[in-house]
C-alpha positions in Angstrom: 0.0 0.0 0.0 1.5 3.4 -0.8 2.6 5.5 2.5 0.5 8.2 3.5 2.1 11.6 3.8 1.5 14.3 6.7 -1.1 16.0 4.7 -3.0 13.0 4.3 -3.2 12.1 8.2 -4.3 15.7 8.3 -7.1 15.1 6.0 -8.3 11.7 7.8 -7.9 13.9 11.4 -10.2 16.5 10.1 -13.0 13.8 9.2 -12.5 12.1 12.2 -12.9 15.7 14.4 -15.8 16.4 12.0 -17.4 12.9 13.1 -17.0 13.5 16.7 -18.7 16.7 16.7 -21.3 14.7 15.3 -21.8 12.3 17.9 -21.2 15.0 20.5 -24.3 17.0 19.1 -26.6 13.5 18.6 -25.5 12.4 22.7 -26.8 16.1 23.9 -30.2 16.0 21.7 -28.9 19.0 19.6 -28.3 17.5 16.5 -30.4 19.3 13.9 -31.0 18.3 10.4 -28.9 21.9 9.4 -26.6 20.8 11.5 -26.4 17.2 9.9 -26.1 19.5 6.5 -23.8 21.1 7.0 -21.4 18.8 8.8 -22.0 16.1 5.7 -21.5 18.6 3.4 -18.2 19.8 5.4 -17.3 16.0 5.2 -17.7 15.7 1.9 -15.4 18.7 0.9 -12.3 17.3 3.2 -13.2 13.7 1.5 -12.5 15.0 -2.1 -9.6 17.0 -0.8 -7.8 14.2 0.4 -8.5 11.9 -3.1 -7.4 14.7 -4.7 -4.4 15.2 -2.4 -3.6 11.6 -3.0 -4.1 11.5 -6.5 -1.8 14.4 -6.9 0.9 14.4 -5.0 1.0 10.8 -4.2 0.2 10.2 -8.2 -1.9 7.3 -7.7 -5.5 6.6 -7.3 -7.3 7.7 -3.8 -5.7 5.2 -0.7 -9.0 4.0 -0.1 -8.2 2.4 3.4 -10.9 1.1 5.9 -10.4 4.4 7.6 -10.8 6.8 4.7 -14.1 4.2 3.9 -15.4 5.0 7.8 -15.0 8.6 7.4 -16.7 9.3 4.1 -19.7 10.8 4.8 -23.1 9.2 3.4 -26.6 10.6 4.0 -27.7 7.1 4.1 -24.7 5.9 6.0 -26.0 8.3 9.1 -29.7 6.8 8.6 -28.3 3.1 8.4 -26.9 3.4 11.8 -29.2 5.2 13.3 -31.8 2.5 12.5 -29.3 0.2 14.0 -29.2 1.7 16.7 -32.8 1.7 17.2 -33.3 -1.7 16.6 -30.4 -2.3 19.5 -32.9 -0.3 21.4 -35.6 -2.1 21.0 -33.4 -5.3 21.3 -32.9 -4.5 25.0 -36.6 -3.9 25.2 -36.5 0.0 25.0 -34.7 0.4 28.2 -33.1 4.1 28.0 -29.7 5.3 29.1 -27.6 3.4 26.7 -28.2 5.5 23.3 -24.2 6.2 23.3 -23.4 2.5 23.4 -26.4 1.7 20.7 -24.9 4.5 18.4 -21.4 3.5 18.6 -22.0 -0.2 18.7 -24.3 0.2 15.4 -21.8 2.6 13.6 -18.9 0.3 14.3 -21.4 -2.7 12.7 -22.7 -0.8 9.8 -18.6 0.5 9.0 -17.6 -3.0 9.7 -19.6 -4.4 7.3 -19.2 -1.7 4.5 -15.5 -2.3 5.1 -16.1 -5.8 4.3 -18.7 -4.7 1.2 -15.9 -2.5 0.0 -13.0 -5.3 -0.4 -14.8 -8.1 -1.8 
């Protein structure tokens, strides 16, 4: 696999910030659909940075690495774990206080599983 520069650690840093402001705003309630816009759409700029970025300077195709795959940002992604993470929900027979561990438990299913989508 070719190495990844600085730049490109920047890049994957900046998604993965972006991502935790996410799931900061959806664990305190205040996570708008504006706010879901926007933060996509500033995911989406950084994303096409970086394949540019990597197809530039590193002259070869986007690294498209399990990480870079986690971090792209998908409108349906966001609803595909969220419904996950409703169904854990329901799974534990709507008990509440545990929406942190049903979100992260779902997204790390519904990456897992894209990751393995995405090599076959």
């Amino acid at each position: 696999m070719p190495e990844r520069c600085k730049q490109c650690e920047r890049y994957e840093k900046g998604l993965k910030e972006l991502r935790e402001r996410r799931s900061n705003l959806w664990r305190r309630g205040e996570l708008t659909d504006a706010a879901t816009e926007k933060l996509a759409a500033e995911e989406q700029q950084i994303a096409e940075e970086l394949k540019k970025h990597q197809a530039t300077q590193h002259e070869h195709s986007p690294i498209l690495t399990v990480k870079t795959l986690a971090t792209e940002p998908s409108q349906s992604l966001e609803e595909e774990i969220r419904r996950r993470a409703y169904e854990l929900y329901e799974e534990r027979g709507r008990e509440d206080g545990h929406d942190l561990d049903d979100w992260l438990r779902a997204e790390a299913e519904i990456t897992a599983k894209n990751a393995k989508t995405a090599a076959a």
